[in-house]
N, C-alpha and C positions, 0 to 999 in steps of 0.2 A: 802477063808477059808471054807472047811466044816466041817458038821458036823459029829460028836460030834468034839468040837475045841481040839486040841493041842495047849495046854498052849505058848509054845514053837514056835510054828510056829504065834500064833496070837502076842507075843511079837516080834518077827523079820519083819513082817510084820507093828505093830505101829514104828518099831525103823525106817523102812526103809522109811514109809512116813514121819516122823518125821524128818528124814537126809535130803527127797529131797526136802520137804517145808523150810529149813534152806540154802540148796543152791541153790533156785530160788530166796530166799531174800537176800542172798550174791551177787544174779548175779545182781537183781533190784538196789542194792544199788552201785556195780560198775560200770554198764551202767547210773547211775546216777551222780554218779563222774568225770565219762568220760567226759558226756555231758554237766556238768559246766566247765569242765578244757576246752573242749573245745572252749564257750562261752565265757570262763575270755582270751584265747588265738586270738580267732576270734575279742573281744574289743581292747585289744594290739594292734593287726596288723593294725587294721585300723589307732587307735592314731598314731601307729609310720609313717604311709603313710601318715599324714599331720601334722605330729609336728617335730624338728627337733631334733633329737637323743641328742645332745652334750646341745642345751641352753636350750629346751625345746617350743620353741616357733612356732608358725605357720609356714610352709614352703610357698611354690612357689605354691605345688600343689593346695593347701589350699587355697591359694592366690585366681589362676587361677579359682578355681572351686565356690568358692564365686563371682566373679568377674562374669563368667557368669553365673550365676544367678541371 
């Protein structure tokens, strides 16, 4: 912006940093939600690779991989 300011141009100018400070914290707050759904997804999978789907209880794998250890 120079000088002498137009009114005009210095309000389009705050609306526009005002818009892309609004959808950087739109984007932080979806690459945030990603990254839980993720993590609640990536817990899931492991539960289900050693519990069994129908009773709920340890499988084989679970067995085996306790077992050697």
């Amino acid at each position: 912006i120079k000088k002498p300011f137009d009114l005009e141009q210095v309000e389009a100018s705050v609306r526009r940093a005002l818009e892309h400070h609004s959808l950087l914290a739109a984007k932080r707050r979806h690459e945030n939600q990603l990254e839980e759904l993720v993590r609640q997804r990536t817990e899931q999978i492991n539960y289900l690779a050693y519990h069994d789907a129908l009773t709920d209880l340890p499988n084989r794998v679970l067995y085996e991989d306790r077992l050697s250890q």
